[in-house]
C-alpha positions in Angstrom: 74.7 94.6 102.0 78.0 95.9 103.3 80.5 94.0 104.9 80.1 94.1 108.7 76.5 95.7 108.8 74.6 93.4 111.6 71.7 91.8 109.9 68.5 91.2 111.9 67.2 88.2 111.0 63.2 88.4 111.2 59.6 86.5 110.5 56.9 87.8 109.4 53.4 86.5 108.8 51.0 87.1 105.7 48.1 85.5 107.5 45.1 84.9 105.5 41.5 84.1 105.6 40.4 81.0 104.2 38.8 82.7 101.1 42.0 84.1 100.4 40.8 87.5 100.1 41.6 89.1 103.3 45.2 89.1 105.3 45.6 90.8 109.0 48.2 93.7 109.5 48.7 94.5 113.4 49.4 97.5 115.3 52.8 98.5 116.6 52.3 99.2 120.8 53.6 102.5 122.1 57.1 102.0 123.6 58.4 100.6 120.5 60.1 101.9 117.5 57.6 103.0 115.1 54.7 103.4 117.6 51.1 103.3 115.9 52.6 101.9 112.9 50.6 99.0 111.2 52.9 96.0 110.2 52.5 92.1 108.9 52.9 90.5 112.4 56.1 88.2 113.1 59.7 88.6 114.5 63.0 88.4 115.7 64.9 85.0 114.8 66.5 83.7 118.2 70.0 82.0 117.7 69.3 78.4 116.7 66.1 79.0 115.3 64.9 78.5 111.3 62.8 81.2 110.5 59.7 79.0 110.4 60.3 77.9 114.0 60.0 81.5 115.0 57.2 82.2 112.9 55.3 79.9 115.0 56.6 81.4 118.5 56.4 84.8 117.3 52.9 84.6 116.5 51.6 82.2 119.8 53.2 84.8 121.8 51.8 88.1 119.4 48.5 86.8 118.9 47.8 83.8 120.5 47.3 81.1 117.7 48.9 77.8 116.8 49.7 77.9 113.0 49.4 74.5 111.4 50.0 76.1 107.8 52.4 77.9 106.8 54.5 78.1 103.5 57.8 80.2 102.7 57.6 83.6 100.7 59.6 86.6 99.8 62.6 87.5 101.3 63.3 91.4 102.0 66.3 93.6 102.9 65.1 96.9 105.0 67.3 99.5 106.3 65.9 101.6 109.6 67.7 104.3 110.9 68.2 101.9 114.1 68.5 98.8 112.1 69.1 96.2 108.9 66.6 93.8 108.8 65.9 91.1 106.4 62.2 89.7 106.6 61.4 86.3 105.5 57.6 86.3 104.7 55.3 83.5 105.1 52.0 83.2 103.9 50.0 81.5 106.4 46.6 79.9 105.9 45.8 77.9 109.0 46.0 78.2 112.5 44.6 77.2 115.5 43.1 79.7 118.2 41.4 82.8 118.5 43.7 85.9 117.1 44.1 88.3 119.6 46.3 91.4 120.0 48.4 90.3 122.8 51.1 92.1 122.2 49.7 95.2 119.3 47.5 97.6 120.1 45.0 96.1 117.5 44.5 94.3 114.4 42.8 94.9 111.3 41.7 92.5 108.3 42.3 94.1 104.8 41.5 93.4 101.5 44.1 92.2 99.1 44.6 94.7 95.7 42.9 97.7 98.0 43.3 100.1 99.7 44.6 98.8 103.5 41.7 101.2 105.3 44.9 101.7 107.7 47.8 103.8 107.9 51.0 104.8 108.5 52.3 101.0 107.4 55.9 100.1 108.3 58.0 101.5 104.8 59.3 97.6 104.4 56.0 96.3 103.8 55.0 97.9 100.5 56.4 96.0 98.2 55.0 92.9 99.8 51.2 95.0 99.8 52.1 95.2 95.5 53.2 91.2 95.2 49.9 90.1 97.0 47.4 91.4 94.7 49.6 89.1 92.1 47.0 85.9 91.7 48.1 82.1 91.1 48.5 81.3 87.6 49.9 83.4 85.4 48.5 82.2 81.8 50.6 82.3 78.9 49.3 82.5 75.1 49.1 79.9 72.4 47.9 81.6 69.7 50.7 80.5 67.1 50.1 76.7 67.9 46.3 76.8 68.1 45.2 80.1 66.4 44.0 83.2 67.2 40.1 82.6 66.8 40.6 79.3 69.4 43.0 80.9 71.8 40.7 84.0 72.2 37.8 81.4 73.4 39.9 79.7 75.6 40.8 83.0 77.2 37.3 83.9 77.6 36.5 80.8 79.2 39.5 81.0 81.6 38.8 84.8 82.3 34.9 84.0 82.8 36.6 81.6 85.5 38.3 83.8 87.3 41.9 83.8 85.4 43.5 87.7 86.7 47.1 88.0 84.8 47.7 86.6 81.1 51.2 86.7 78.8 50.6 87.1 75.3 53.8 85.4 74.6 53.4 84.2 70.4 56.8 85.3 69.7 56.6 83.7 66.3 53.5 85.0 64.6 53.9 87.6 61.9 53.8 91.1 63.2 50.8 91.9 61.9 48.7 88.7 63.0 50.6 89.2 66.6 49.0 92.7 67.0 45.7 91.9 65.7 45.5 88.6 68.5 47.2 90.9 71.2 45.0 93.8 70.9 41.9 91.6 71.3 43.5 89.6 74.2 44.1 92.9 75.7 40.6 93.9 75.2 39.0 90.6 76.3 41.2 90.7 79.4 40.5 94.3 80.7 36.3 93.5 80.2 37.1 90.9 82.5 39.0 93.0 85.2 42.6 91.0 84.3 45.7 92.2 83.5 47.9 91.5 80.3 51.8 91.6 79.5 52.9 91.5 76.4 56.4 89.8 76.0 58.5 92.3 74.6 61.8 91.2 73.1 62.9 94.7 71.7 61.2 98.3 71.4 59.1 97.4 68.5 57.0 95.4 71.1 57.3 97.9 73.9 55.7 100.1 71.2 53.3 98.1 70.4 52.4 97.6 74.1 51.5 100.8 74.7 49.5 100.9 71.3 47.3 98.2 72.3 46.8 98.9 76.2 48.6 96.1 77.6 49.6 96.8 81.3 53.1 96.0 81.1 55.7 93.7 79.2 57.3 90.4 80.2 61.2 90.3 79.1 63.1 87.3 77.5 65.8 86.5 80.0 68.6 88.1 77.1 67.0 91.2 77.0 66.8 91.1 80.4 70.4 90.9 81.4 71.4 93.8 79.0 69.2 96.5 80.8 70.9 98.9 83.1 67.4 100.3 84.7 63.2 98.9 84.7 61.3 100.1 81.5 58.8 102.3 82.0 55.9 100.2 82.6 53.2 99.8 85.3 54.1 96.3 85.5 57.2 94.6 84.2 58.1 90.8 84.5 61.1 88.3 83.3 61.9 85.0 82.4 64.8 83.3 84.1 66.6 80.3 84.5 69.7 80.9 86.9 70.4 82.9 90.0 72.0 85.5 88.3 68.9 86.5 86.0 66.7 86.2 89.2 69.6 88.6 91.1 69.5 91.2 87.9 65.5 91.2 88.1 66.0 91.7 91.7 68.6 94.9 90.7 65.5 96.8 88.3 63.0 96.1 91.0 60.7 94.0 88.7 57.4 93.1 89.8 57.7 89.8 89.3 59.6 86.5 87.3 59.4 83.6 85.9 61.9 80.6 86.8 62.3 77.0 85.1 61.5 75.1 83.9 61.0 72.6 86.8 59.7 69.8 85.0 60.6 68.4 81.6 57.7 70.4 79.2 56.9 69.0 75.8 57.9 73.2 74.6 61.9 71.9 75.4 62.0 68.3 75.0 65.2 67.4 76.4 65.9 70.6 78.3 67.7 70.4 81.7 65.4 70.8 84.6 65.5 72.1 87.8 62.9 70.6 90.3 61.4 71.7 93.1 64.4 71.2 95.2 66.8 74.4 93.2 63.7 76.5 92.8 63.2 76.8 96.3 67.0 77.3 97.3 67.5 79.7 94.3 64.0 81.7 95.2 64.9 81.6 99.1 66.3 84.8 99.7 64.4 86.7 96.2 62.6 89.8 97.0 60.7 89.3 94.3 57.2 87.0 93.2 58.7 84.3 91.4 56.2 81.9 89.0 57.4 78.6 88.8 57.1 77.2 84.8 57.2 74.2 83.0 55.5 71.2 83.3 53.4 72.0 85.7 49.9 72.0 85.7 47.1 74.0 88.7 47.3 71.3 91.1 51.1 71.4 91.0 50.4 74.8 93.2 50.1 73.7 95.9 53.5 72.1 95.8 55.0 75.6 94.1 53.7 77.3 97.0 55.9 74.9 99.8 58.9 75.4 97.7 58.5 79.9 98.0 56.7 80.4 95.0 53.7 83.1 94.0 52.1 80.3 92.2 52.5 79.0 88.5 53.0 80.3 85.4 51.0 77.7 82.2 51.2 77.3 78.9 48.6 74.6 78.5 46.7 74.1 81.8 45.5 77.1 82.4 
């Protein structure tokens, strides 16, 4: 932002039903800005305040609950014609009390990856509509250390589980093997309503991206930091390690990346590490979904989650 711009500092609430399936969007009043407009509830952040403290006065006083879970999200820079804000979402998953609209003109309960069923929706909240149809774990490919033939059944057993968004990563298979196993991965994937990057280290594999149906690309962090715009992909994700990858995935508006590894991972023995502790700082103020990686397995999620992460990104575990 530009020296000497006022930033509003603001909360907002993803609030969501236990089954995860549904979150709440509430109604702007008349007599504000953006009357009739539907929003993620939350607010201003009074001086002294950390943005979780008024999380949880914002919403006792908007809809009358108690929240008694609540973890840290995206972060996201908005400019109004009457002001800059920067919104730090939490996802919240328990509360106490019976919502109420005590301060919108109404609520609604959407479904997450559809269609709101409302409208018009405050312009900073799109983005954050895109990052929560993302799901948990983010499964990443084997073939080259297990084969083909066994990593295709593991996938079917993990998409017949539920498994929504796969990498095939196998960066060292031969070309032609690579194509073969990510064509059927691709295949097996979409029967099962999931969706499947193919990490792409140069155009040959953009190429063969589009040949083979896959719904976007994951970049190596090097090819990463060399692009000037987002390739032209439906969904596009990155591997990173530092700040400044995570700031130049921020730059092409990515949909999402990948940051470790936070525990030591048999793929990098030795490897420096960053822990929980850096991944949250680093991911604080990130507008985008970031997947924690390395050494983690699914019931390191719930940890990812208090630390700002989308969930976990696995090589084994998944």
């Amino acid at each position: 932002m530009n020296e000497g711009i006022k930033i509003t500092e603001v909360s907002a609430a993803v609030i969501e039903r236990a089954d995860g399936q549904e979150f709440l969007l509430a109604c702007r009043p008349e007599g504000k800005v953006y009357a009739g407009y539907w929003e993620f509830p939350g607010g201003k952040v009074e001086p002294g305040e950390t943005h979780r403290q008024a999380l949880d006065r914002e919403l006792h006083e908007e809809l009358g609950i108690t929240v008694t879970a609540a973890t840290p999200w995206l972060s996201r820079r908005f400019v109004y014609p009457h002001a800059t804000v920067r919104l730090k979402f939490f996802r919240v998953t328990a509360w106490e009390g019976v919502i109420a609209p005590i301060e919108h003109s109404g609520f609604a309960w959407a479904h997450i990856g559809a269609d709101p069923g409302v409208a018009p929706i405050l312009p900073a909240n799109d983005p954050i509509l895109r990052a929560l149809a993302l799901p948990p774990v983010y499964a990443l490919t084997q073939a080259e250390h297990r084969g083909a033939a066994a990593e295709l059944a593991r996938l079917e057993q993990a998409l017949q589980g539920g498994l929504k968004l796969v990498q095939v990563r196998d960066k060292t298979l031969p070309a032609a093997e690579r194509a073969a196993f990510a064509a059927q991965a691709v295949a097996l994937a979409h029967a099962h309503g999931a969706r499947v990057l193919l990490n792409a280290a140069d155009a040959a594999a953009d190429a063969l991206a589009r040949e083979i149906g896959a719904d976007g690309i994951h970049l190596p962090a090097s090819r990463l930091m060399d692009l000037a715009q987002r390739p032209d992909f439906p969904l596009v994700a990155a591997s990173c390690h530092d700040p400044a990858e995570l700031a130049q995935a921020d730059r092409l508006a990515l949909d999402f990346a990948v940051l470790g590894p936070v525990s030591p991972t048999p793929t990098h023995p030795g490897a420096p590490v960053l822990g929980w502790k850096h991944f949250g700082e680093w991911v604080f103020d990130c507008a985008l979904p970031v997947y924690g990686l390395g050494g983690l397995t699914r019931h390191s999620l719930a940890e990812a989650r208090q630390h700002g992460a989308q969930g976990v990104a696995l090589m084994r575990g998944w």
